[in-house]
Each structure stands twice: as C-alpha cells, then as structure tokens.
TORNUVEX-656123 format. One record per residue (C-alpha): residue in three letters; x, y, z. Coordinates in steps of 0.1 Angstrom, whole numbers, plus 5000, padded with zeros to 4 digits. Layout:
REM residues N
AlaXYZ ...
REM end
This chain:
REM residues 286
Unk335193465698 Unk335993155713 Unk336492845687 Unk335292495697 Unk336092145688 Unk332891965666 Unk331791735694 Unk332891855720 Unk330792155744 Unk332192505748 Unk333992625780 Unk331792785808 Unk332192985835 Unk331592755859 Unk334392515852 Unk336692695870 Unk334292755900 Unk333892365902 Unk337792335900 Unk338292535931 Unk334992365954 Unk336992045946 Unk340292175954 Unk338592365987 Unk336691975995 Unk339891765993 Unk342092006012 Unk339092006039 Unk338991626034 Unk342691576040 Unk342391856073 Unk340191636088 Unk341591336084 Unk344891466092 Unk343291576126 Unk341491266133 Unk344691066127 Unk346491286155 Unk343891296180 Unk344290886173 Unk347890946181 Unk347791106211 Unk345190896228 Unk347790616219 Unk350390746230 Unk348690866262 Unk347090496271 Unk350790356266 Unk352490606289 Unk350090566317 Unk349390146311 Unk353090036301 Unk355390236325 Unk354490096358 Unk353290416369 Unk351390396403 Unk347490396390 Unk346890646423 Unk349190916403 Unk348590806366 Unk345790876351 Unk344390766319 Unk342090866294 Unk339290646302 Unk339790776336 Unk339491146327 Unk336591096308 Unk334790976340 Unk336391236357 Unk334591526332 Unk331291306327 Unk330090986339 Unk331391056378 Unk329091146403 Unk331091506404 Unk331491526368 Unk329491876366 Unk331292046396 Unk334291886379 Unk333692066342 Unk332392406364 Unk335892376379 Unk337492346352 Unk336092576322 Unk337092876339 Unk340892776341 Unk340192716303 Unk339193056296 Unk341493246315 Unk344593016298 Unk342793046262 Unk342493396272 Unk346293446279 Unk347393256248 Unk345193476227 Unk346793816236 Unk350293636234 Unk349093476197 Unk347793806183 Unk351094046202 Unk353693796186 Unk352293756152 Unk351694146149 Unk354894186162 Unk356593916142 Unk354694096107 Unk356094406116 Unk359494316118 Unk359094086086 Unk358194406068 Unk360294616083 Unk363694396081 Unk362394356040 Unk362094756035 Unk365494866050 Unk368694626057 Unk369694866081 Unk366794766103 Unk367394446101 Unk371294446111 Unk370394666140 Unk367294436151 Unk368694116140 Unk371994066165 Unk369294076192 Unk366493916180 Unk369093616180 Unk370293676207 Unk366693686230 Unk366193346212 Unk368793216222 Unk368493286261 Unk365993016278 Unk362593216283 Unk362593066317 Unk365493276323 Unk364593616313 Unk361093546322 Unk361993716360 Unk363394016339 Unk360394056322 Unk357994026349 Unk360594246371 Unk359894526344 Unk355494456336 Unk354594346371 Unk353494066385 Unk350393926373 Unk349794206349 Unk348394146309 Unk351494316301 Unk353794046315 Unk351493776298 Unk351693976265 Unk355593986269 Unk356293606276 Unk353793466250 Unk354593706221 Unk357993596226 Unk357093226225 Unk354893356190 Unk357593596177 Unk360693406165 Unk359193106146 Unk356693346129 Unk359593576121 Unk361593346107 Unk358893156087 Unk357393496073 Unk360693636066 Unk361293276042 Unk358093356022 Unk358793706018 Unk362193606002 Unk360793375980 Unk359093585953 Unk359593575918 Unk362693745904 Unk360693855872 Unk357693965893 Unk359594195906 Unk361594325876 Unk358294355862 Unk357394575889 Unk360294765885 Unk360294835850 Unk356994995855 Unk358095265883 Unk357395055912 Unk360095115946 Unk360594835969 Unk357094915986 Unk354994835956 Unk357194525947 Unk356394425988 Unk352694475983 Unk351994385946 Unk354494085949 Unk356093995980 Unk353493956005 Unk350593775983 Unk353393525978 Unk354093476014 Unk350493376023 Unk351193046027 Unk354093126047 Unk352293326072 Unk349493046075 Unk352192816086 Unk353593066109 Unk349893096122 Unk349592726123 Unk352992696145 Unk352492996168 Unk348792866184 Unk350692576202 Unk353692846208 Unk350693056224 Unk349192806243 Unk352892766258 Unk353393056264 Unk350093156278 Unk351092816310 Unk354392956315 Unk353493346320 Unk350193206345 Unk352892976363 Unk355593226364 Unk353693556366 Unk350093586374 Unk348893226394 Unk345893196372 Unk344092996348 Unk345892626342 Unk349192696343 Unk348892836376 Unk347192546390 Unk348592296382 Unk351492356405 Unk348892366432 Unk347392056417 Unk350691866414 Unk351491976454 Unk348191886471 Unk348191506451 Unk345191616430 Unk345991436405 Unk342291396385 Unk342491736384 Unk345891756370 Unk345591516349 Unk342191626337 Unk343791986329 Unk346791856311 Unk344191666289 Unk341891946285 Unk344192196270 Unk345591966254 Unk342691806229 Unk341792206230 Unk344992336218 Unk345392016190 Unk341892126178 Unk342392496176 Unk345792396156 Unk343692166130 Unk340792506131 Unk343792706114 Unk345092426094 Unk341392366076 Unk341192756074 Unk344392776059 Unk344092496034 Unk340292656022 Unk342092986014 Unk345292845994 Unk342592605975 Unk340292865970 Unk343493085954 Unk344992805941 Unk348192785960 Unk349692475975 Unk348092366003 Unk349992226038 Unk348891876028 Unk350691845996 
REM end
C-alpha cells in the first residue's frame, strides 16, 4: 500500500505517461526547429555563393531561379516530369546502399563483439579499404559486379554506409555498464546474453546516429556508383548536364537532392529522438 502526504493527491498511472508525451513533444519540437534552422542555412549559404562570387549569372544559378525553374516557368511541369524520375532512380540507389551498409556494418558490430579473433582478422582490412579513396577502387569493384548492375551500386554505397556505422555502433556497444554485465554473469549468462540483455539496448542511441550519418553517406554513394557505374538517375546526368551547358537543369538537380537528402536526414533525426524520449534515453538534441 502506497502512503501519501495529508494534502497532497496520490500518484497515478498516468504521470509517467504524461512525462514521456512531453519528453516525445520537446525532442519533436527541437527536430523541427533544428531542421528549419538548416534548411535556413543552406539557402544562405547558397544565395551567397551564387550573388557574392562574381559567378557568370548564365552558369550560376540561384535559388529564386530554381524555384521558377520547377514552378512558376512556362516549362515548370516538363521540368518536374524531367526530373522526378532521376529522383527515384538516385533515392532508389541510395536505399539499397543505406540498408546493404547498415546490415553489413550490424553484422560486423556483432560479430567483432562475440569473438576478438574476428575482429583482428576483419579489422586490418576494414582499415585498410577505408583508407583507399573510393574513387579509386570504385573501377575494381565495378570490374568485378559489372557495369551498371544493382550489385555494383550495392558495393560502392554500402561502403560509403559501412565504416562510419561500424565504427559508431561498435562505440555504443562498448559502452555498457560494467555491473550490468556482471549481473548477467553472475546469473549464468555467456557473452551472447550479456550482448542481447545489455549491450545492444544500450547502443540504440548509437545506432540511430549511425542511421542518421549513413542517409547523406547513402545518398553519396548512390551519385558516385550512377556516375561511375550505371549512367542513371542524377548522378549520371549531371555529367551530361554540366557538358551540354544545361545549367537549370544542373543546378536544379543539385538543389533537388539536396533539400531531399537534408529532409530525409531530419525524417530519421525526429524518429530517432521520439524513440529515445519515449524510452527515456538521451536524445541527439541534448
């Protein structure tokens, strides 16, 4: 039985509940804001570039001027049909290299955490395939998928994904309680139970942020693999863009995945910040 204070009301159930809507509110408040803020940013710093450099107005092109471009030009519709499918095809692309590298980069997380042998036989060249340009190897790769295959595009954008999700997954799994897992241990549980019960509920935040980081990772990716392997979707026109002086058009595709891969990185960021609210976990705005 629960003893109260004369004057004051007992404790309900729903105190708690209204603790977590507000936590869930204000990290959703702060998300969008934060968002706001940087779309603010980069139209700044995109009006400055193009107004303050002296760049020829014929090749510079501004945001007022890709606006009329997608919707107030006589063209604006054949314009957005133009473009839309370029979107797809490159959102496309980053989405196979997003979901391959973060797998991937889970996998090895776990893997290198079960057994150090693993990870001193992965490791050493894990490092060193970081280390090497991507632009390099990239010919490699595409020597050994094909040309233009999903299999070269899955190659070259999980390895944009894989490394910083590695490494930021790997952090979080290291950082769990000592006594957690003594507790664990004390009650029978090996190295997988302390992983499971301990180890990877504490790394949630960790692999939020490794989500976070890898979607403009992807999105890289995703240009580079349709520039270097398979000619399609926006990073393979914009080549043909840049060598033809079609420079709405390239300017208006920059811009485009741009704002698209900015918003798709605050998407994650609010979905992140819900979840650690909701389980009461420090959010990415603190």
């Amino acid at each position: 039985m629960t003893a109260t204070i004369p004057g004051t009301s007992a404790p309900t159930a729903s105190a708690p509940r209204s603790a977590r809507a507000t936590a869930v509110s204000r990290a959703v408040g702060r998300s969008l804001l934060n968002a706001l803020l940087t779309f603010v940013i980069v139209l700044a710093l995109w009006w400055a570039v193009v107004n303050l450099t002296g760049i020829s107005p014929y090749v510079a092109k501004g945001p007022a001027d890709v606006w009329e471009f997608f919707f107030t030009s006589d063209e604006a519709a054949v314009n957005r049909a133009e473009m839309m499918p370029l979107l797809t095809q490159t959102l496309a692309d980053a989405a196979i290299g997003f979901v391959v590298g973060m797998l991937v980069a889970v996998v090895l997380a776990l893997a290198f955490s079960l057994s150090r042998s693993v990870e001193m036989g992965v490791m050493p060249l894990a490092l060193l395939l970081r280390s090497v340009p991507l632009v390099a190897i990239a010919p490699v790769i595409i020597l050994i998928t094909g040309r233009g295959t999903p299999a070269s595009v899955a190659v070259i954008g999980s390895i944009v994904v894989l490394f910083p999700a590695l490494a930021s997954i790997m952090f979080g799994l290291s950082r769990a309680s000592k006594e957690s897992l003594d507790l664990v241990h004390v009650y029978g549980g090996g190295r997988a139970t302390q992983l499971r019960k301990v180890n990877v509920p504490g790394a949630l935040p960790s692999l939020f942020a490794a989500a976070r980081v890898s979607v403009p990772g992807a999105v890289t990716g995703a240009l580079l693999a349709e520039w270097l392997s398979t000619g399609q979707g926006i990073g393979g026109m914009i080549q043909k863009f840049s060598a033809s002086a079609r420079f709405d058009e390239l300017w208006a595709s920059v811009a485009l995945i741009t704002i698209v891969t900015l918003l798709l990185y605050n998407i994650v960021q609010v979905v992140e910040n819900v979840v650690l609210a909701r389980m009461g976990m420090p959010t990415s705005g603190r």
